[in-house]
C-alpha atoms as an extended CHARMM CRD file, in Angstrom:
* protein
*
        81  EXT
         1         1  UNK       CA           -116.1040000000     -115.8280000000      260.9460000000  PROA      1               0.0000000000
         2         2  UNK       CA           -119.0900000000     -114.7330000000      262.8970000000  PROA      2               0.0000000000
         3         3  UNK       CA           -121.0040000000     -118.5590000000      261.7750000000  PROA      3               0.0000000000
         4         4  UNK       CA           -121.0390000000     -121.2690000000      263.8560000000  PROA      4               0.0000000000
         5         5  UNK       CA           -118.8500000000     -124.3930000000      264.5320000000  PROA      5               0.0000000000
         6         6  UNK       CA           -120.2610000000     -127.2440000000      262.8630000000  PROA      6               0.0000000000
         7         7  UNK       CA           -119.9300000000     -129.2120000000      266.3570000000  PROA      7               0.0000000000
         8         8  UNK       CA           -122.6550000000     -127.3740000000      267.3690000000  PROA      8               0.0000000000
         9         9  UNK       CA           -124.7080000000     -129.0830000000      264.8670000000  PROA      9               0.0000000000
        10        10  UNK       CA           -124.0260000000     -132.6010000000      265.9590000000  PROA      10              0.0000000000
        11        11  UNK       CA           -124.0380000000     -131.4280000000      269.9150000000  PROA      11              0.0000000000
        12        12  UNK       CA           -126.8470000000     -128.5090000000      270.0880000000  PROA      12              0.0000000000
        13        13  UNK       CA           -125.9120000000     -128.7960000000      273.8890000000  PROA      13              0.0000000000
        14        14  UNK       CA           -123.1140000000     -126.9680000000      273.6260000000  PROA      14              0.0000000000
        15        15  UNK       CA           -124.7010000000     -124.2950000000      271.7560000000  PROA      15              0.0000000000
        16        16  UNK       CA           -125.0180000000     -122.3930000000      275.2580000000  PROA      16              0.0000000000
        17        17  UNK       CA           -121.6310000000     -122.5670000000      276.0340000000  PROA      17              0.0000000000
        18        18  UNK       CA           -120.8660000000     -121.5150000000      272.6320000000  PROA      18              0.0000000000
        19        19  UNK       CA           -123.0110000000     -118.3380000000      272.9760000000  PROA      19              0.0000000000
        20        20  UNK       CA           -121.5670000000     -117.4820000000      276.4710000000  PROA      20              0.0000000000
        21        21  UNK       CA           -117.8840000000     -117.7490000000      275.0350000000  PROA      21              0.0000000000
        22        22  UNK       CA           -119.1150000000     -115.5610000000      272.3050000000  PROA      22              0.0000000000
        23        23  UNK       CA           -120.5730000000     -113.0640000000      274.5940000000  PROA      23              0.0000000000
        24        24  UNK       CA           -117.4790000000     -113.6180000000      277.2380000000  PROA      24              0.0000000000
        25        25  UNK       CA           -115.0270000000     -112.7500000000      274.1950000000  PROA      25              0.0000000000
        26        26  UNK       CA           -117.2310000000     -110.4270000000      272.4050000000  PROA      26              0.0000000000
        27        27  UNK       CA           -116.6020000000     -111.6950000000      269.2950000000  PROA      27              0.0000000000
        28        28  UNK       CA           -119.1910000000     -110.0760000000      267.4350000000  PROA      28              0.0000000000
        29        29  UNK       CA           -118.0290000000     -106.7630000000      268.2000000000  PROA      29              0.0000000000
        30        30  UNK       CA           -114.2980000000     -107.8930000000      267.4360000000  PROA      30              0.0000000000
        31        31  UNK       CA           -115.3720000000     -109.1950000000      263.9610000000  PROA      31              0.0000000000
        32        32  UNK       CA           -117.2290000000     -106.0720000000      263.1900000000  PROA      32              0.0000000000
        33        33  UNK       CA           -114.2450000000     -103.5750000000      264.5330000000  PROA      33              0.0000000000
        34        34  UNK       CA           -111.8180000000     -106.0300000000      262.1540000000  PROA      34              0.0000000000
        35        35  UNK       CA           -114.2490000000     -105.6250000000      259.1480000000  PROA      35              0.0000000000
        36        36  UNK       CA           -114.1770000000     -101.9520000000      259.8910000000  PROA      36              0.0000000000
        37        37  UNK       CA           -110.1660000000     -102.0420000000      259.9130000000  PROA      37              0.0000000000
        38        38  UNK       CA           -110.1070000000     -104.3680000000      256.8140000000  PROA      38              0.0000000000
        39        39  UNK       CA           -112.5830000000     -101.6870000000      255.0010000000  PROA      39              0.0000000000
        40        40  UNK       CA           -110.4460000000      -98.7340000000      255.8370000000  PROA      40              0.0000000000
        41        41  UNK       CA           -106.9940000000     -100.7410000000      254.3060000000  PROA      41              0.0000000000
        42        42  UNK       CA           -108.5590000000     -101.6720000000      251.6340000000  PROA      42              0.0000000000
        43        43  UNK       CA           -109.7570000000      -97.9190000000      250.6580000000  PROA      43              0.0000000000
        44        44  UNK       CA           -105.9420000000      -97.2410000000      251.3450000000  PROA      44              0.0000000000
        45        45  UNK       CA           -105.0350000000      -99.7030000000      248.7190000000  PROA      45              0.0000000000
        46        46  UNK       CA           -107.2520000000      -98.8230000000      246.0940000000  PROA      46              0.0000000000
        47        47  UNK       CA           -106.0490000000      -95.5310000000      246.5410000000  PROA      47              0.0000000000
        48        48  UNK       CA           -102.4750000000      -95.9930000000      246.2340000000  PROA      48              0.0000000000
        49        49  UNK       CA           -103.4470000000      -98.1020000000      242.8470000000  PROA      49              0.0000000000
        50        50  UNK       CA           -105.5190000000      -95.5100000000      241.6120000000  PROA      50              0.0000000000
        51        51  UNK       CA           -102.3210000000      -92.7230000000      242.6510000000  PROA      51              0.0000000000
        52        52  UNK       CA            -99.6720000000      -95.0630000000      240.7350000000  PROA      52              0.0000000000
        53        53  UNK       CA           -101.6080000000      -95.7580000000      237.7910000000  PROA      53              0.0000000000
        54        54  UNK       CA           -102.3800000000      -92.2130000000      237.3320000000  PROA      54              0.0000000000
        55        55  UNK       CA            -98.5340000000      -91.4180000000      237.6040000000  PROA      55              0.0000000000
        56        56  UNK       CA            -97.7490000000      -93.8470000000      235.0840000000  PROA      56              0.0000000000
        57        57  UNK       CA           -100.7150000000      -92.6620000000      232.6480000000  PROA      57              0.0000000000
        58        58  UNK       CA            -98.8580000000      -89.3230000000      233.1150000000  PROA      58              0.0000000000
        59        59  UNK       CA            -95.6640000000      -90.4400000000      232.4240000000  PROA      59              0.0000000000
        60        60  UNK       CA            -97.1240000000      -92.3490000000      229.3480000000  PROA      60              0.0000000000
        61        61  UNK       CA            -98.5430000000      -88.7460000000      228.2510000000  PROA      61              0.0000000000
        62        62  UNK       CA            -95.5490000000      -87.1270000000      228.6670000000  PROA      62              0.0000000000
        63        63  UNK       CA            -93.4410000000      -89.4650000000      226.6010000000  PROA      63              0.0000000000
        64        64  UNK       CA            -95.8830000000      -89.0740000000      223.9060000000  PROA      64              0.0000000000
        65        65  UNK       CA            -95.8670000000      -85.0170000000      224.2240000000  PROA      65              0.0000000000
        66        66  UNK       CA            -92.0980000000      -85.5380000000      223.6650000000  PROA      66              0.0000000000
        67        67  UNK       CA            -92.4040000000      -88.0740000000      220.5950000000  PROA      67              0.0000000000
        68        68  UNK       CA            -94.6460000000      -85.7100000000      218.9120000000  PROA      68              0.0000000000
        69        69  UNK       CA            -92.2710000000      -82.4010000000      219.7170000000  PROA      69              0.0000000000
        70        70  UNK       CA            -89.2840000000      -84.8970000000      218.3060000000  PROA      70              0.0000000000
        71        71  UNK       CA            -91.9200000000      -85.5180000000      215.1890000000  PROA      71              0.0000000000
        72        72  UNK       CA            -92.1150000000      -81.7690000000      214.4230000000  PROA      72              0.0000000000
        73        73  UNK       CA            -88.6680000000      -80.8720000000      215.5430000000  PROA      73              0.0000000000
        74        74  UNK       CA            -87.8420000000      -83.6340000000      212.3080000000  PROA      74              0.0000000000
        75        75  UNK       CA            -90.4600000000      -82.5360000000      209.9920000000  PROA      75              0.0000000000
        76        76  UNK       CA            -88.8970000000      -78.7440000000      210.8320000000  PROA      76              0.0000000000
        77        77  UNK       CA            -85.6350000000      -79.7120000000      210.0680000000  PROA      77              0.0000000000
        78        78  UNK       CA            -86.4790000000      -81.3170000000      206.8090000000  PROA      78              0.0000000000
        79        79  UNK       CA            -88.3740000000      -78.6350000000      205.6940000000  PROA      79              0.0000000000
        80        80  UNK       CA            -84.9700000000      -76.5460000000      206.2910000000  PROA      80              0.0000000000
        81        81  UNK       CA            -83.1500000000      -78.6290000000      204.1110000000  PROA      81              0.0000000000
């Protein structure tokens, strides 16, 4: 965001009026303060990803806890027989 127009390439006269604009907007400082914002959403994101796969790698370990109680709960009731 922060680079410049290629205009100012072809016209280097307007580079000037380019710079003043940028200092009259303060774009620099906007771009930086977005970055900042971007940075802290992204964090967020990860860490509702890293929340929901960790739910689901419980929920995966709790199906399995029950498989294996429904194993022995079999193997039990065989041996009763």
């Amino acid at each position: 965001i922060l680079e410049k127009p290629d205009l100012l390439w072809d016209q280097p006269e307007l580079d000037r009026l380019y710079a003043r604009l940028e200092d009259e907007y303060e774009l620099r400082e906007r771009v930086l303060a977005l970055e900042r914002k971007l940075e802290v959403v992204s964090r967020a994101a990860q860490t509702m990803l890293d929340l929901h796969q960790a739910k689901r790698s419980l929920h995966v370990e709790y199906y399995i806890v029950v498989l294996i109680a429904f194993e022995i709960a079999l193997a039990l009731f065989e041996l009763a027989r």
